[in-house]
Each structure stands twice: as C-alpha cells, then as structure tokens.
C-alpha positions in Angstrom: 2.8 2.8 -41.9 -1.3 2.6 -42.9 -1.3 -0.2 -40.2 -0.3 1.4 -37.1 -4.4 3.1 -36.5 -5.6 0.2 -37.0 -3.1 -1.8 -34.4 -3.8 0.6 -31.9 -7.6 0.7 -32.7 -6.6 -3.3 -31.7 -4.6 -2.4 -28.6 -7.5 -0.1 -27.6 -9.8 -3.4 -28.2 -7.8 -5.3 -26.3 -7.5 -3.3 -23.0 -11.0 -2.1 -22.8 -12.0 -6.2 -22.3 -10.8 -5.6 -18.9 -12.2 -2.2 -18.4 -8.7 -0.4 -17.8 -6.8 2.3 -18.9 -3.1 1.5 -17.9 -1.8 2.2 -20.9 -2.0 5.7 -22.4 -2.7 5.2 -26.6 -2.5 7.7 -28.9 -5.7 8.9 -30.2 -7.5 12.4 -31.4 -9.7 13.9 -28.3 -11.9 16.4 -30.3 -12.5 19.5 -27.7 -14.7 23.0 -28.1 -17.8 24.4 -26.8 -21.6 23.9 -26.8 -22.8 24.7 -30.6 -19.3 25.2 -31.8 -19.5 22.6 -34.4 -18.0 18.9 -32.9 -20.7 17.3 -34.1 -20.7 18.2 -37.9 -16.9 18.2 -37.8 -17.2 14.2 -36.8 -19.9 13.4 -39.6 -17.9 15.0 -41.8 -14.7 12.9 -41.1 -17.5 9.7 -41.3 -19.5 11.0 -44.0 -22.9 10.2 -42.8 -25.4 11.4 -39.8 -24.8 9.2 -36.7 -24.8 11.5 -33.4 -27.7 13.0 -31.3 -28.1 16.2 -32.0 -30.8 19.2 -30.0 -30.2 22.4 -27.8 -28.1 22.5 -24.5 -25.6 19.6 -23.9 -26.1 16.7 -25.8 -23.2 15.0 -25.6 -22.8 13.7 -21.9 -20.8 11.1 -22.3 -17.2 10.3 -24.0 -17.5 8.8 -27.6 -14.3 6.9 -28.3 -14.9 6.7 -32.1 -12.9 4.4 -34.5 -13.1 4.4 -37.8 -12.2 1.4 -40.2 -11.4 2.1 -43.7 -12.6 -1.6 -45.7 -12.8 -2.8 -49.0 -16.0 -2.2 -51.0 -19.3 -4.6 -50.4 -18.5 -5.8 -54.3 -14.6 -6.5 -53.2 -15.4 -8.2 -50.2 -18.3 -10.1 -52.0 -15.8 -11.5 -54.5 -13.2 -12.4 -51.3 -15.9 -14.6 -50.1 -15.9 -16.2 -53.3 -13.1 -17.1 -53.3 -11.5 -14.5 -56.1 -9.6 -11.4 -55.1 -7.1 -13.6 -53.2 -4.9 -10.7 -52.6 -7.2 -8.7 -50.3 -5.9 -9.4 -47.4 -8.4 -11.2 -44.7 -8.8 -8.1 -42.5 -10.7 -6.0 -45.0 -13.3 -9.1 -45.8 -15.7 -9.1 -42.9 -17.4 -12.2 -43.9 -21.1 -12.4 -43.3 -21.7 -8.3 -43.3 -23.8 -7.9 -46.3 -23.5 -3.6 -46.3 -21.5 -0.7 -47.9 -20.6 0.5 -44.5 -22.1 -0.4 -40.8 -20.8 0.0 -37.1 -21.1 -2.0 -34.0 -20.8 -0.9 -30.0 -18.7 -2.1 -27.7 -21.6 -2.9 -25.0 -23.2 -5.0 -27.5 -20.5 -7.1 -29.4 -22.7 -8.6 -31.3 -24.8 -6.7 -33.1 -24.0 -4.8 -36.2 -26.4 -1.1 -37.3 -26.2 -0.5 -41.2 -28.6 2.0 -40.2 -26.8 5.0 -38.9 -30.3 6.5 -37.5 -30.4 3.3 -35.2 -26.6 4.2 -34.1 -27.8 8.1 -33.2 -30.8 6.0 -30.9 -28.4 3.6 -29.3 -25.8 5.9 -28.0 -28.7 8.3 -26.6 -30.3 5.4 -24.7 -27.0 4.4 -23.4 -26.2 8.0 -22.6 -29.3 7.7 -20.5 -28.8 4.4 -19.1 -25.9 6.0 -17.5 -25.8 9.6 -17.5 -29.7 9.7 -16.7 -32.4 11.8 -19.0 -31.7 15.1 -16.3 -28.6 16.4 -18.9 -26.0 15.4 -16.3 -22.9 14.0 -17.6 -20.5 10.9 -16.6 -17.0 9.6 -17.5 -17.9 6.0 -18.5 -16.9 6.1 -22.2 -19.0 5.0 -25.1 -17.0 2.7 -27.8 -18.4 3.5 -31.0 -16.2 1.4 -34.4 -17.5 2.4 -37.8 -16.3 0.6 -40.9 -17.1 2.2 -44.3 -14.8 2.4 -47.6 -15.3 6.2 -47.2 -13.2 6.9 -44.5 -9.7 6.8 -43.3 -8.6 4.8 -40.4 -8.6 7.3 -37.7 -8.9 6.9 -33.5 -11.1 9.5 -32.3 -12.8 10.7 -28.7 -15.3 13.1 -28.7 -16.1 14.9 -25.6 -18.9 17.0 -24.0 -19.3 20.4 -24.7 -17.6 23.3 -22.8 -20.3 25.1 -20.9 -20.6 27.7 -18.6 -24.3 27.9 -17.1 -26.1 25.0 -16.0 -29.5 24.6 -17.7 -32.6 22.1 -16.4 -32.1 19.9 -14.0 -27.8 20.1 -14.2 -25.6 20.3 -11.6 -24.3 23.9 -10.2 -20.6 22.8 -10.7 -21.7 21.6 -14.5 -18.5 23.7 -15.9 -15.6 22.2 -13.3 -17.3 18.6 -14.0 -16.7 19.1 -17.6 -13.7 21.1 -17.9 -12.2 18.0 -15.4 -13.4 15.0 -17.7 -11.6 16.8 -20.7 -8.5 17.1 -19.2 -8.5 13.7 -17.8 -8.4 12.9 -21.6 -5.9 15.2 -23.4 -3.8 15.1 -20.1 -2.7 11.8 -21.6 0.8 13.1 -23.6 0.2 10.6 -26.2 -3.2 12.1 -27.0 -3.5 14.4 -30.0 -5.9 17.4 -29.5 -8.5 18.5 -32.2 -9.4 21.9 -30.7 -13.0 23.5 -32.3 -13.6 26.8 -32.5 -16.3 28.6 -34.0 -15.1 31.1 -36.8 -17.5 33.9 -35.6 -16.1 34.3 -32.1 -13.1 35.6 -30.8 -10.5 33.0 -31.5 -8.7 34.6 -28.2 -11.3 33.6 -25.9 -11.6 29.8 -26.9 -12.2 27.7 -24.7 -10.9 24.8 -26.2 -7.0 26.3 -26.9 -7.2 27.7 -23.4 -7.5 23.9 -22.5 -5.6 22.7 -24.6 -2.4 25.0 -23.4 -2.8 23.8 -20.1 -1.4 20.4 -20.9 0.5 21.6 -24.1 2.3 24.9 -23.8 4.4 24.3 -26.3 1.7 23.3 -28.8 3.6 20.6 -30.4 0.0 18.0 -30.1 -2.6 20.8 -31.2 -4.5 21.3 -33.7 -7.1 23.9 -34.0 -10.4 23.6 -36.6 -11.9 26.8 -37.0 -15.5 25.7 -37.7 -18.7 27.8 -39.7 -16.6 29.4 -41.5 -19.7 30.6 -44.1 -21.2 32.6 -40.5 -19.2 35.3 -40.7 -20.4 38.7 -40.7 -20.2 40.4 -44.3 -17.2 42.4 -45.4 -14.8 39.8 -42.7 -12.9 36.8 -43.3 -11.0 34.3 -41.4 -8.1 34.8 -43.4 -5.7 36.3 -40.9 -6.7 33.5 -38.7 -6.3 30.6 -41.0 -2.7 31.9 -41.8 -1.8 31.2 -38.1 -0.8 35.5 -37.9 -3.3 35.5 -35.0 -3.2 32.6 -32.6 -0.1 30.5 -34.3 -0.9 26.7 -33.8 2.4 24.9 -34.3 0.0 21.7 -36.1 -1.6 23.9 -38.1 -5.4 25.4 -38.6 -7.8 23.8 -40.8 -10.3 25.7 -41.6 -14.4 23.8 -42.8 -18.0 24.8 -43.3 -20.6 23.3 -41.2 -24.4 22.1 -42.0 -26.9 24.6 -41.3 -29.8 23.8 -39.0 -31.6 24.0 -42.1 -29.3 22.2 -44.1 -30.5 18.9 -41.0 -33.6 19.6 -41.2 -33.9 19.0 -44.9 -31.7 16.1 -44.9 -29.4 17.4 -47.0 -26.9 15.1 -47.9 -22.9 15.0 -46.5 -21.8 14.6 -50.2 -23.5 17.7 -51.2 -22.3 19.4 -48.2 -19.3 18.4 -49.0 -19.6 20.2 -53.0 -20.8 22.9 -51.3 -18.0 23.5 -48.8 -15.7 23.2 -51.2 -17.6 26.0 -53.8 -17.2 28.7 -50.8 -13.7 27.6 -50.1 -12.8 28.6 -53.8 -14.8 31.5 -53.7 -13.7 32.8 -50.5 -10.2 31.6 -49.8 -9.3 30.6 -52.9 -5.4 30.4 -51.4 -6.5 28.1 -49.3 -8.9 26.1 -50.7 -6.5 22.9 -51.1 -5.5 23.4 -47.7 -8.9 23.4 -45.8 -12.3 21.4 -45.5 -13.7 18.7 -44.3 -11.7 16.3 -46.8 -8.1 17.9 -45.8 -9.1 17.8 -42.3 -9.8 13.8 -42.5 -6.3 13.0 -44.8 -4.1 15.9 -41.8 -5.7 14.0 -38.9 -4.6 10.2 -40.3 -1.3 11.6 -41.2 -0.5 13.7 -38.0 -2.4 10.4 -36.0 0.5 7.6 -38.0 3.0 9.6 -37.3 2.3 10.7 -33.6 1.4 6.4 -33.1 5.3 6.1 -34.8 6.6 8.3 -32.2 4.7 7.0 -29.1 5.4 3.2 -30.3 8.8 2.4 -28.9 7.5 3.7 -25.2 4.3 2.2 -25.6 6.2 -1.2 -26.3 8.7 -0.5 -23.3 5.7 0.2 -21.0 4.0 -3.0 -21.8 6.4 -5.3 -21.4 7.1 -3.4 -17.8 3.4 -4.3 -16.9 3.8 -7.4 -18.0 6.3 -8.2 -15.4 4.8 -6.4 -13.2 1.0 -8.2 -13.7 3.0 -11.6 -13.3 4.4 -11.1 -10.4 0.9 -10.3 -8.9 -0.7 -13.1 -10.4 2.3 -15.3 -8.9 1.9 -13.7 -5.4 -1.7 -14.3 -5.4 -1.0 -18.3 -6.0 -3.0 -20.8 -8.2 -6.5 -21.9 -6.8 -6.8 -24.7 -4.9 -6.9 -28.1 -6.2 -5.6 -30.4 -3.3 -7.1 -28.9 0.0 -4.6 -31.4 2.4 -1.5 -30.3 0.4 -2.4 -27.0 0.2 -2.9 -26.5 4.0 0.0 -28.8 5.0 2.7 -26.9 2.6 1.0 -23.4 4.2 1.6 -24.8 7.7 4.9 -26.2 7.2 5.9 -22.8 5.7 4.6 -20.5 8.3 6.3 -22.9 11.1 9.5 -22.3 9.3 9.3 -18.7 8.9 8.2 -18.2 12.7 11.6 -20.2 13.3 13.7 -18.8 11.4 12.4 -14.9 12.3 13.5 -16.6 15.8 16.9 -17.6 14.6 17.4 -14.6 12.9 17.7 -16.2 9.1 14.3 -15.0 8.2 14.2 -13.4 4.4 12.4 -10.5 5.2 14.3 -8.8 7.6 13.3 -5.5 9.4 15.6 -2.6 9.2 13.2 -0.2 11.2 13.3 -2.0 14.6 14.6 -5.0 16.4 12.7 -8.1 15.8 12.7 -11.9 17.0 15.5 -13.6 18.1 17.4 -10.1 17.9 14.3 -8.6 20.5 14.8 -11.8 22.2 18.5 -11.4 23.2 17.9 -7.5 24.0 15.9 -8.1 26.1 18.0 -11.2 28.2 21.0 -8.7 27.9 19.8 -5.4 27.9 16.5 -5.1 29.5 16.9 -7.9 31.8 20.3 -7.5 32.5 21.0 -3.7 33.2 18.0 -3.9 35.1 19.9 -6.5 37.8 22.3 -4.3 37.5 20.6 -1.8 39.0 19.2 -3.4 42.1 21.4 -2.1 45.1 22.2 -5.2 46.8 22.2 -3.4 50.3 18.7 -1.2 48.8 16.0 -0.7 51.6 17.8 -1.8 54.2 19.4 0.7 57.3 22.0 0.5 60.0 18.9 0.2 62.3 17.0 -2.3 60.3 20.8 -4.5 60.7 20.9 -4.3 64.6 16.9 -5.0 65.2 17.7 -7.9 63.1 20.8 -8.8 65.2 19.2 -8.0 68.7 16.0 -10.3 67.4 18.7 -13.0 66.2 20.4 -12.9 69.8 17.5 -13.6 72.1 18.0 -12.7 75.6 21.6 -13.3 75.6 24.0 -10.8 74.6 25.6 -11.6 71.5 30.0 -11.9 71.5 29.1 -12.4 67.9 27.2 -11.5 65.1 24.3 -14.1 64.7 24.0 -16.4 61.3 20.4 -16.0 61.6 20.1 -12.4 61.3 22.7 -12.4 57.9 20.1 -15.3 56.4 17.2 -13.4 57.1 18.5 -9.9 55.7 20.0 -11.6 52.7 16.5 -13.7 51.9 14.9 -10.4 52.1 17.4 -8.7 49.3 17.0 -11.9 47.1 13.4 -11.9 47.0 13.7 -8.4 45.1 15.2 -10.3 42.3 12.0 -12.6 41.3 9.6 -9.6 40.2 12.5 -8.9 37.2 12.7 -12.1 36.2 8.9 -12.7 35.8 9.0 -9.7 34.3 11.7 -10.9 31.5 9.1 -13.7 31.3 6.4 -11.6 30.0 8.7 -9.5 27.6 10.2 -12.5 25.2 6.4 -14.1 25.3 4.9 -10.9 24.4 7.8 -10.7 21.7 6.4 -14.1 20.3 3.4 -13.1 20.2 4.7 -10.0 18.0 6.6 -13.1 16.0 3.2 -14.5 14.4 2.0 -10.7 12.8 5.4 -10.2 11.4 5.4 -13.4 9.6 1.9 -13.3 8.7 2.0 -10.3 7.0 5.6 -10.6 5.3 6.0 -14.2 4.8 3.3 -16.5 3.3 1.3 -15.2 0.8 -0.6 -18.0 0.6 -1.9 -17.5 4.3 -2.9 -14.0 3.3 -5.8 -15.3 0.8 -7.2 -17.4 3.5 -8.8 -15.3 6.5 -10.1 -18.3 8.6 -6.6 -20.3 8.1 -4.8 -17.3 8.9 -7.0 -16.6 12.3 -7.4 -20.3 13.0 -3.0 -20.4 12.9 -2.5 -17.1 15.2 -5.2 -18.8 17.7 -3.3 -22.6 18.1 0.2 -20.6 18.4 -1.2 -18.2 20.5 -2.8 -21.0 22.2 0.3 -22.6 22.4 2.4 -20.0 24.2 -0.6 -19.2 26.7 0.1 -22.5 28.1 3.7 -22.6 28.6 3.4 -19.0 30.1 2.5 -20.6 33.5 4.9 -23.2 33.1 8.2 -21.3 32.1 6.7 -18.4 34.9 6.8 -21.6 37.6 10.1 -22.3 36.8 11.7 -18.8 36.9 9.5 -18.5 40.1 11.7 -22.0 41.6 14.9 -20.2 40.4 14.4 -17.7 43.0 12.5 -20.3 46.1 16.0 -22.5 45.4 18.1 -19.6 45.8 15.6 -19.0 48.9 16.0 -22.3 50.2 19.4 -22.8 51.3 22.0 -20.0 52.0 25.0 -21.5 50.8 27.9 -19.7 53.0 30.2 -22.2 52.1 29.6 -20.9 48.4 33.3 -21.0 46.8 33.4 -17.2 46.0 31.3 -16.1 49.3 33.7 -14.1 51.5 34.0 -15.6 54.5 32.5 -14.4 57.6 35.8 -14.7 60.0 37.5 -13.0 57.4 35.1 -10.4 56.6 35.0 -9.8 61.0 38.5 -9.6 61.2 39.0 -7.3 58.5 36.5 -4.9 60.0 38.3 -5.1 63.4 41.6 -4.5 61.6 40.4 -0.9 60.1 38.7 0.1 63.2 42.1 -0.6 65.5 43.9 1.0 62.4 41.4 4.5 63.8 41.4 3.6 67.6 44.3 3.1 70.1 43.5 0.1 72.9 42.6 2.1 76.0 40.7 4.8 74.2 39.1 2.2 72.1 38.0 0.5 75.2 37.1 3.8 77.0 35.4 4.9 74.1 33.0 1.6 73.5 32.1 1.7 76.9 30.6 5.7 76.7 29.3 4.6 73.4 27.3 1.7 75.0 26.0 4.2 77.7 24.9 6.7 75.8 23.1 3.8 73.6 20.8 3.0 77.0 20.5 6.6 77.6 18.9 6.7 74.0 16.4 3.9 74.6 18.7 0.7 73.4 20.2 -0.2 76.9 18.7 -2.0 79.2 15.7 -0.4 81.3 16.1 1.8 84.4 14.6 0.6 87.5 10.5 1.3 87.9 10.3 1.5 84.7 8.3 -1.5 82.2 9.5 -0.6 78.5 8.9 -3.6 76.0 11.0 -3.2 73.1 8.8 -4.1 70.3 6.0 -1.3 71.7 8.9 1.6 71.4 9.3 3.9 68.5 12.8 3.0 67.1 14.8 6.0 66.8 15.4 7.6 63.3 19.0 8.0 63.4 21.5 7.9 66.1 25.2 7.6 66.4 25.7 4.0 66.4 28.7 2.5 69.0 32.1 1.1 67.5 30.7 -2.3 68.4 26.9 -1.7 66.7 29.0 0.0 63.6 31.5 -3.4 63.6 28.3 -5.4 63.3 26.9 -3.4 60.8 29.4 -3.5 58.5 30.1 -7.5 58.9 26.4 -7.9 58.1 26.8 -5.2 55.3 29.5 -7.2 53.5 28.2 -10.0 53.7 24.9 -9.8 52.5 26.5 -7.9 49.3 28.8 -10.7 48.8 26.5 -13.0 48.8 23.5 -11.0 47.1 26.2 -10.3 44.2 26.5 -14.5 43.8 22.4 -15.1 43.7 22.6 -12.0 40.8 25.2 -13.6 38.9 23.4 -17.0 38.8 19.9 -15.9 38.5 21.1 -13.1 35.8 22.6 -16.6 33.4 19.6 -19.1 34.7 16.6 -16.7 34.0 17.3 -16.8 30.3 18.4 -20.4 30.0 15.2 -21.2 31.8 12.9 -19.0 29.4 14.6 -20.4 26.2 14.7 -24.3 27.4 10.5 -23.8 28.8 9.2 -21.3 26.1 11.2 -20.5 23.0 12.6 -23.6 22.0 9.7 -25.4 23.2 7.2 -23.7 20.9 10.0 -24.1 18.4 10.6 -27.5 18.6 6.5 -28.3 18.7 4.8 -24.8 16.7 4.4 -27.4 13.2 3.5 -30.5 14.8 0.7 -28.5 17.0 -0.8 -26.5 14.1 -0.9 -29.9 12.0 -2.5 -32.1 15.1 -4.9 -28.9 15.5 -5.7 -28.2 11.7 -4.6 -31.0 9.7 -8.5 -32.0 10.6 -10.5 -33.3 7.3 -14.1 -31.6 8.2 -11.8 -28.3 8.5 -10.1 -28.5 5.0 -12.6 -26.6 3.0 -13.7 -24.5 5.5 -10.3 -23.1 6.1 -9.1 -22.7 2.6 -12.3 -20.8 1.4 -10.5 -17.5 -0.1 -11.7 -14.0 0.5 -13.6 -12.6 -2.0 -11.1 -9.9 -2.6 -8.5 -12.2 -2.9 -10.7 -14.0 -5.8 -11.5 -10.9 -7.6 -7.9 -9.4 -7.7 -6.4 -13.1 -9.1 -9.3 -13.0 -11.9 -8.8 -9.1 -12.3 -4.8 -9.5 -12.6 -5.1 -12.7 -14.8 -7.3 -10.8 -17.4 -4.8 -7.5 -17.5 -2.1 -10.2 -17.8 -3.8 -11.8 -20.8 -4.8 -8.6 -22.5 -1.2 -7.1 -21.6 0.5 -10.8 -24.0 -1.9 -10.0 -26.6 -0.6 -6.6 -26.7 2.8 -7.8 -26.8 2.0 -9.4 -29.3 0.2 -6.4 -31.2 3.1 -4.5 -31.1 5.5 -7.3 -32.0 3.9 -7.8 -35.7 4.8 -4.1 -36.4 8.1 -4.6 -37.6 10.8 -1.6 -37.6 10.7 -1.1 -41.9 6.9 -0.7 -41.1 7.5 2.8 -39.0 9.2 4.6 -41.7 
C-alpha cells in the first residue's frame, strides 16, 4: 500500500501537463492563520528550511508540495553501478549526485540541492504572478522534494487566514482568501490539516470553522495544535490534546514550533526535533508517543494511503468516464486536414444529404420542439394554405347592387329577357383574382422554410462544417443563392395558375351547375311563394316603384345619366332583380368553388415541381460547380482558431486521461489492503 502516494503524486503529474483539474485527487490541504505555525509544521514534515518566511502574508500563492521518500545517495550510487539489483529503478534517480534535492514544475529541468535557492525560487515566482504588493492568486505552485528523510506524502499549503488588509492589499483580502481555501478542501477527496496555535482559543479557529463548512461530520479533519512550548505558565494543552474540548474525529496532534530565535540562529531541524521531543516528555509525558513533528509525519502518510485506498475505485470509475467522454470530443472535432478536395467534397456531399433528408423527413436529428422541413412544408400546403382557401367567401365583397349594375352594364340599351353571360364572367373573374395573393403567399412560406432548412442542418448535422467558418458561410450563400433564383420562377408560375384560370371561363366545366338549370330552379321556388296573377301584379308594382327609386327609366324634362347618380344603398329589389340575383349568386359560387378546388391541389404541386424538388434534385451538384474550385480549397478549409485550440486542448486531456488509466491499472486489488 506504500505505492498508492506516490501513484497519485504520478496522476497529479500527469494532469497538471495540461493545466487541469478534472479530476479531484486526494491530498493534504494544510489550513490556519497568519503566524499560526504552517510554515514550521511543513519543514518539519521535510526536515529542512525551504519556504519564505517575514511579517504579514507570505504565502500568496498555493504550494502543492510532494514529497518523495528515495534511497540513500550511497544506495543509489551503487544502483548505478550496477550492484544493489534489487532496488527497484524508481528510487535510483540516475545522474542526481545529492542526499536530497527538489525540482519545480515551471522549470522541469532544473534540480536545487540547495534548499535556500528553493525558498528564492518560489518567492520570485510568487511575484511573477501574485506581484511584490502582498496580493494573492490561485495559480498553484508545484513544489516535489525527494530526500531519504521523509515519507511519501501529497501536500498543499495555502495562504494564511487574515482578517485586516495590510500595505498595498486589497479591502476584500479575507473573502479572497477564505474563497481560495475552500476551493481546495471543498474537493471531498481532500484531507484537511487544520493549524491552530496552542495559545489561542481553540473555539475561535479559523481553520476548524473552515474546515466544518465542507466537513460537518469531521470524518477528513485533522487538527495540529501548533507552539505548544508558548503557553502561559501554570496551563497546558492537555484537555485539548485529549479531544475533551473540540473532539476531532482524526485526531489532534500536538508539536513545538521554531522560535524566531531558534531561525535566526540557524538552529538546526534535527535539534529542533531533540528538543521538541525533551518538552513533550517533560510536559505531556502521556502523550509524548502520540505527538510531534515525527508522529505528525508517520499519521499524515497513514491517514493519506488509506484515504487514496478509499477514493481509488471512484477515481478509477471517473476516469475511464472522461475518457469516453474526451473521445468523443476529439471524434466530433474531426482529424486535420490532409486532402483539401476530399475533405470539402465528402463535407458537401454530406450537408446536400442532410438538407434532403431534413426535407424528406428521414433526417437523424429530429426536432421534438417544433415542426421542421418537410413536416413545416406539408403544414403549410394543408393547413396554412389550405384553411386559408377555405376561408375566402366565394360570394365576399360583392352585393345585390353590385349584381344588377353588372347586369344592366352587361345588357346595353336593350332590356335584358335574360341574364347576360358577360356579367357572370366578369363577377366571377373578380372573385378569382382574390385567390392569387394566398397562393404567392404559400410561395413565400415553404421558401422561407428552406431557408430555415440550411441553419438547422448546419448546426445539427456536420460537424465538420462547424470547424470551417468560410466553408460554412460560403454553403448557406450558393443554397441561398440557389432558392433566390427559383423564387421568381416558382412565383411566375403560381402567378399563371391563377391568369389560366383567368383566361377562359369554362361553363361547360363537368361539375359547373348549369345556368338553365340554375334559372329554372330559381323560378321554381319563387312560383312555389307567388300565385300567377298576383305574381304578375306584384312584378309590375315592383318595377314601378324601382323607377320611382331612380332605376326606371327617366321622367320627361328630366337629363339623369346613370353613371353620374349616387346608387342607392339598399332598396327592396323586384321579384325579377331578386331572380337575377340569385342566378348570378349561384353561379358564380359554383363555379368559384371549382377554381378553389383546382388552384387549392395545383399551388402545391407547382411549388414542389419549381422549388423544392428543384433545389433537391440540383443543391450538391450547385455547391460542387460553385466550391469544388482549386484556388478556393485552402481558403475554405482554414479552421477557426477555436476549433484548433479545443482539438489540441481535448487531445492532450485525452492523452493524459490513458496515462492515467494506466496509472491506476498497475495498482492491483492485493496492493489496497
């Protein structure tokens, strides 16, 4: 079980290549306030002086810390040689000629034996980023330290908790703070090393306040209670220590810190060490086996393998998820291009076919949300177009009075025995001619719905189109293109539909009522009303009081012309005038009904034979003849640049997310217990 720090100290190497934190690892996120000992806790666990130290907040940025326990320089030396075959190859480190060194993530190659140069490098990157103003940022620092002195451990230490913002700081300097800390031991596979000095109030910590926001329950706590040797005379931390206080379900471990004197004279971590241990016995001599620096370092590797055992199986189950998940991004985002003709000729070809299909209704991503292609298409013919026919009165705007001008203008001069053709053809042209401004209108719909076509298969079928903008603007313009010139044409047409209909009045149309028919059926109900004599006698005061009213002929002395004279709005019409009426009426429905019927089935055929199954039958062959154009190959494949960046981005998470994999595979299940 020794090897599961050091495969996660691999897995943590492995993901910070591409700079990303989709997996969660276990590791130990040390947490406390300004001054309350962090620092000398970590050089304990290492054994040597390596961090910045001064007043105020010196620690401004995350320090991921891993520590490597390796063979001895002498062990290692003999490896080389070729003897001590049974160290195994990971503890060798061939070409590092020290005891104990450490390198930095941001520069790879370089290795510090000096641990004073390692205390300068992470201040000047602290100010390369963070600034020299005591601000702080959340770009980590990755800090590995190999040494036979210590044991393998993952561990993050964190800026201070403060409260008042000092120098040049921000005013929200605590909520900045306080947010990057529980960014880190938000993570539940995190372990957290709460610090808390032994000579405050253990109630008003900072840290376990923290840290019992994301664990209530404890169960990934564990407190350090820090200068313990500070403590006023005549008062101990015992009570404390024995968890009767503040219980810690992890357990509280209890050290002695360096004085500020104890730096300043260099005193050495070995001594300190001697010397933490002589107080321990003389002061808690109970616990003296159960606390320091030494302890703390053997509890944190134990409590780290087991928590890593625990978190393995999900860690494994959530890495092969992102691997499927990565490679299916990488595949959507398509290889780069190699063969620029292919390439634009298979993207053509596809887009062609998914505009057709989304047309024939066969399309593979279909919308649930709203009606789309060939499904808007025949809504339209049979809803929109159709109910609105429907609703067109075939008798609308026309009025008993507009009938008989249109008869009396038919006759002539000569009084009319019967009702004239000419005035039925001109009244019936006038009610067909409300039937064209529909139809163009049905037009417009299904070409504006294939216009709609080309966004809904650009953004749900081809991939491929998406990572080329100028392809993808340069294939809406020929389609669009395309349809804006069989617009006119398919608009002529439906415009003829309605001149034929126009140009011949068919009265001997097989299911147009006949007029004889439609005359004597109108006499027959009005003799059905009238007996002969009063009929007669009736007529004739009808037809006088219709020249009273201004529709007879003119009185003597007096010049009336017709077409000068206001037309009365209403008047009771004669049995003859209401006869007529109601011949013209009927006939001009029948007939109006048969023009519906026919323009109601031709407008569609029309608009699918000159529109949709034109661009159909000619969408692939147009955008090749328009595209297919060698000095436009590379210009239209050129990728975006986000497209680029996301491929390279996904490939590297894919890669990093194998080697993984493949981490966690060499752990086998005797190895966990």
């Amino acid at each position: 079980m020794e090897s599961l720090i050091p495969t996660i100290n691999r897995l943590q190497e492995v993901f910070l290549t591409v700079g990303a934190e989709v997996v969660q690892l276990p590791q130990i996120v040390v947490v406390g306030s300004q001054s309350s000992g962090k620092s000398s806790v970590l050089e304990s666990l290492v054994g040597r002086d390596f961090l910045p130290r001064g007043s105020g907040i010196v620690t401004r940025r995350p320090l991921v810390l891993q520590l490597v326990n390796v063979a001895p320089l002498q062990d290692r030396l003999k490896i080389e040689n070729g003897n001590g075959a049974n160290q195994t190859a990971q503890n060798s480190y061939p070409g590092v000629k020290a005891e104990e060194w450490g390198t930095f993530l941001h520069c790879k190659n370089q290795i510090f034996t000096d641990f004073g140069e390692i205390r300068k490098e992470i201040e000047s990157e602290t100010e390369r980023s963070s600034g020299d103003n005591k601000g702080i940022s959340p770009e980590p620092i990755y800090l590995k330290i190999f040494s036979p002195k210590v044991l393998n451990l993952t561990l993050v230490d964190l800026p201070g908790i403060t409260k008042v913002p000092v120098g040049d700081q921000p005013e929200d300097i605590e909520s900045q703070v306080q947010e990057m800390i529980l960014s880190f031991i938000s993570n539940p596979n995190s372990l957290i090393l709460a610090v808390s000095p032994a000579n405050s109030d253990l109630a008003t910590s900072d840290a376990l306040k923290l840290a019992r926001e994301v664990d209530p329950d404890g169960r990934r706590t564990l407190l350090v209670v820090s200068k313990l040797d500070l403590m006023d005379a005549g008062t101990d931390a015992l009570e404390v220590l024995l968890g009767r206080v503040i219980p810690i379900r992890l357990g509280i471990i209890g050290v002695v810190n360096r004085s500020q004197h104890d730096i300043n004279t260099h005193k050495s971590l070995e001594d300190s060490m001697k010397d933490e241990h002589t107080f321990l016995q003389r002061h808690y001599p109970s616990l003296a086996s159960r606390a320091g620096s030494r302890y703390l370092a053997k509890t944190l590797s134990r409590l780290l393998m087991h928590h890593i055992r625990d978190c393995l199986p999900d860690l494994k189950t959530r890495v092969t998820v992102l691997n499927s998940q990565y490679q299916a991004r990488l595949n959507g985002y398509g290889q780069p291009v190699e063969d620029h003709s292919a390439m634009l000729l298979q993207i053509v070809t596809k887009f062609a076919s998914d505009y057709c299909n989304t047309i024939e209704g066969t399309a593979r991503y279909i919308q649930t949300s709203e009606l789309c292609g060939g499904a808007r298409i025949c809504y339209i013919f049979h809803e929109t177009f159709g109910r609105t026919l429907q609703t067109i009165d075939p008798l609308g705007g026309l009025t008993e009075l507009d009938i008989l001008t249109a008869i009396r203008n038919a006759t002539g001069p000569r009084p009319a025995l019967f009702v004239p053709e000419v005035s039925f053809e001109l009244l019936v042209k006038r009610q067909i001619k409300r039937l064209e401004e529909p139809s163009m209108r049905c037009v417009e719909l299904v070409h504006e719905e294939l216009q709609r076509i080309i966004q809904h298969c650009s953004s749900y079928s081809t991939q491929e189109l998406l990572r080329f903008p100028k392809l993808h603007d340069s294939i809406v313009e020929v389609v669009t293109g395309l349809l804006r010139k069989r617009l006119p044409i398919t608009n002529d047409m439906v415009h003829n539909l309605v001149a034929i209909e126009l140009a011949y009045i068919n009265t001997k149309h097989p299911d147009f009522t006949d007029a004889a028919q439609v005359s004597a059926s109108v006499n027959s109900q009005q003799a059905e009303t009238l007996d002969g004599g009063k009929r007669w006698k009736n007529e004739k005061l009808s037809e006088e009081k219709a020249q009273a009213a201004g529709f007879g002929s003119p009185s003597k002395g007096q010049a009336i012309n017709l077409l000068d004279t206001a037309v009365p709005a209403s008047r009771k019409l004669s049995a003859k005038e209401q006869r007529d009426c109601e011949v013209i009426q009927r006939l001009i429905k029948s007939y109006f009904l048969i023009v519906r019927k026919s323009i109601q089935d031709s407008v569609p055929k029309t608009v699918m034979h000159f529109l949709v199954n034109f661009v159909k039958e000619h969408l692939q062959s147009e955008l090749v003849g328009q595209l297919y154009k060698q000095p436009l190959l590379q210009e239209l494949l050129i990728e975006s640049q986000d497209t680029a960046q996301q491929r390279t981005e996904v490939a590297q998470m894919l890669e990093a997310l194998k080697k993984a994999n493949n981490i966690i595979s060499e752990i086998r299940e005797t190895h966990l217990w």
